[in-house]
C-alpha positions in Angstrom: 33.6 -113.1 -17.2 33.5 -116.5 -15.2 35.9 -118.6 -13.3 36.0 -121.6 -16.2 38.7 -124.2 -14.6 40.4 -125.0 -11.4 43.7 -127.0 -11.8 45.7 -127.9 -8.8 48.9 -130.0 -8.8 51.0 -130.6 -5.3 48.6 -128.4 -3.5 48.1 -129.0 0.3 45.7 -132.6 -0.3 45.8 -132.8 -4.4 49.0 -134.6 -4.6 48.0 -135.2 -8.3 46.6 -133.3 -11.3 43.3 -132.2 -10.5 41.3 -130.4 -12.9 37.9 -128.8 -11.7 35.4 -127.5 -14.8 33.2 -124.5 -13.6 30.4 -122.9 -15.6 28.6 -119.2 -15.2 26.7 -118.4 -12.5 26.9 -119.2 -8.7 29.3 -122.1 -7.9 29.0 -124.3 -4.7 31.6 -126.5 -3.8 30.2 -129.4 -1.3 31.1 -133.0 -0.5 31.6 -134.6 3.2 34.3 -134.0 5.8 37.8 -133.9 4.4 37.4 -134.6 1.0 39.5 -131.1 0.0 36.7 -128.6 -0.1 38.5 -126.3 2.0 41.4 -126.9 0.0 39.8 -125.8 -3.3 39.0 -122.4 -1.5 42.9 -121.8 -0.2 43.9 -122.7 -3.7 41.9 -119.9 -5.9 42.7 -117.3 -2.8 46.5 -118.2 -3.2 46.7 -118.2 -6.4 45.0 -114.8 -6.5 48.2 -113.7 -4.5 47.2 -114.6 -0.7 50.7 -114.1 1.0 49.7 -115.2 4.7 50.1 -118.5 5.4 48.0 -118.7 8.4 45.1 -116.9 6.2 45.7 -120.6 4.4 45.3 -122.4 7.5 49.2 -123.2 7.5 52.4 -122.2 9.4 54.9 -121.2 6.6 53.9 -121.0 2.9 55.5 -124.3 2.0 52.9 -126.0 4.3 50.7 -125.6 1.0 53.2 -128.3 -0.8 51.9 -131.2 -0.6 53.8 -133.4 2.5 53.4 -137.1 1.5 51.1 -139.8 3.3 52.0 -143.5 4.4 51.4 -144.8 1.0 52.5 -141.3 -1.2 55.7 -139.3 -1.3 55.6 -136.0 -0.8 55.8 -133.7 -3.7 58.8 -130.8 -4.1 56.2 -127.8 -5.9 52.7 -126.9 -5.8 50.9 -125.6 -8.9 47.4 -123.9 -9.3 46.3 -122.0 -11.9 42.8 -120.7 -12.9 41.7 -120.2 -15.6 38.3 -117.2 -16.5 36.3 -117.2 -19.8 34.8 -114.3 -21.3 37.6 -111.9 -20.4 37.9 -108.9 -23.0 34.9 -106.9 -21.9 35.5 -107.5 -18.3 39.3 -106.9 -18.3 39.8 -105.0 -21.5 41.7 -107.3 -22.9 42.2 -108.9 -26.2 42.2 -112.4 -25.2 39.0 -114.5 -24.7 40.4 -116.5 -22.0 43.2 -115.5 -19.4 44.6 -118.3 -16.9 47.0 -117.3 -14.0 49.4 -119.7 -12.3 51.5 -119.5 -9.2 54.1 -122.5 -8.2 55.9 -122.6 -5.3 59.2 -125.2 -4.9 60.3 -126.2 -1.4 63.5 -124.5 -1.8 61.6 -121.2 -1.5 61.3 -120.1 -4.6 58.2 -119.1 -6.7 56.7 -117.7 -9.6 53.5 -116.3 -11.1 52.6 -116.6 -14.7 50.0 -114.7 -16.7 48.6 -117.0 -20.0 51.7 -118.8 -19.3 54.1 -116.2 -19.6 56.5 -115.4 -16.8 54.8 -112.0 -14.5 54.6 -110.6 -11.0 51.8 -110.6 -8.6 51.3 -106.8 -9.3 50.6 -107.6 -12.9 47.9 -110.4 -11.9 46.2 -107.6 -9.0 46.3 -104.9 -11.9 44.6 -107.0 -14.1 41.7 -107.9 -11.9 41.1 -104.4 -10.3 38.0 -103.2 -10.1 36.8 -106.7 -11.0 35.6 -108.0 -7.6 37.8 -110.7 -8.2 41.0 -111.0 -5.7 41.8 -112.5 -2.3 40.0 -110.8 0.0 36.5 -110.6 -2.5 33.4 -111.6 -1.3 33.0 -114.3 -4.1 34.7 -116.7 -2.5 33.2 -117.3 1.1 34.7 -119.7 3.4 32.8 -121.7 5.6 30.9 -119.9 8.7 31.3 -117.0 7.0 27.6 -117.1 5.2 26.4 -117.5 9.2 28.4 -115.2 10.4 27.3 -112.3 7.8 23.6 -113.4 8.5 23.9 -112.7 12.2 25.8 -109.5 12.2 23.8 -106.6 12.9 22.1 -104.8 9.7 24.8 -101.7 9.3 27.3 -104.3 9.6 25.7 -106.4 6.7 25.4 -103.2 4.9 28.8 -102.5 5.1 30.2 -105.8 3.4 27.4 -105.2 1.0 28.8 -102.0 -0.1 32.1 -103.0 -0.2 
C-alpha cells in the first residue's frame, strides 16, 4: 500500500485545488522557504484525524481554513483527502484504492468520508490500525525532527525504532 495522491482545497496556504501525485517508495517533499511544504505535512496528519490545533501550528481548528490575502478572499471550508493504492492486502479490504476526506466549514462543522461515503474518524483509525499509518506515525517526519532523532542518545533512538 502507498500514499498515491494528495488533494487539498481551502487548506491553511492552498486556497485552490491542489492535487499532489505520489508514487511507492520514500517521498520527500522540498522546495524553498514558504512555498507550503509544511502545509503539505499538517494536511495528511489532519486528515488522518489530528484534533489539536496547535499540533497544526494554529490556534483553533478553523485557523486551517484558508483566511484570504490582499489580492484573494478567504475561503468558508477546507478539504483534503488522500488517497492510498494497493489497499486489499494491506487493509483487507476489497477495494484497490481507498481515499479518505475530512472538510471543515467555518461555522464549525465537519465531516470525514471514507471512498466518499459519509463515516467517523473511528472508522478511518480502525481502518489503518496496525498499518503504521496515522497521525502520530513515524512516516511523516516534520522538519528537525530527522536531527533531533539523530542526536538523541542510542536507547532513545531505539525506542522510536521499536515503536
Amino acid at each position: 500500500m502507498y500514499l498515491k495522491s494528495l488533494e487539498l482545497f481551502g487548506f491553511k496556504s492552498f486556497a485552490q485545488k491542489t492535487q499532489l501525485q505520489f508514487h511507492p517508495g520514500v517521498t520527500a517533499v522540498v522546495g524553498p522557504n514558504g512555498c507550503g511544504k509544511s502545509n503539505v505535512l499538517d494536511a495528511i496528519r489532519w486528515v488522518l484525524g489530528e484534533q489539536s490545533a496547535k499540533a497544526l501550528r494554529g490556534g483553533e481548528m478553523a485557523d486551517v481554513i484558508f483566511n484570504g490575502t490582499d489580492s484573494r478572499a478567504p475561503v468558508g471550508t477546507a478539504e483534503v483527502s488522500l488517497t492510498f493504492a494497493d489497499c486489499e492486502k494491506d487493509l483487507g479490504v476489497a477495494w484497490n484504492e481507498v481515499r479518505i476526506t475530512r472538510r471543515v466549514h467555518r461555522d464549525g462543522g465537519s465531516e470525514y468520508l471514507l471512498n466518499k461515503t459519509p463515516c467517523r474518524l473511528r472508522d478511518i483509525q480502525t481502518l489503518f490500525m496496525d498499518t503504521g499509518i496515522g497521525r502520530t506515525a513515524y512516516s511523516i517526519m516534520e522538519q528537525g525532527r530527522i536531527d533531533q532523532i539523530l542526536s538523541s542518545r542510542p536507547e532513545d533512538r531505539r525506542a522510536i525504532f521499536e515503536e
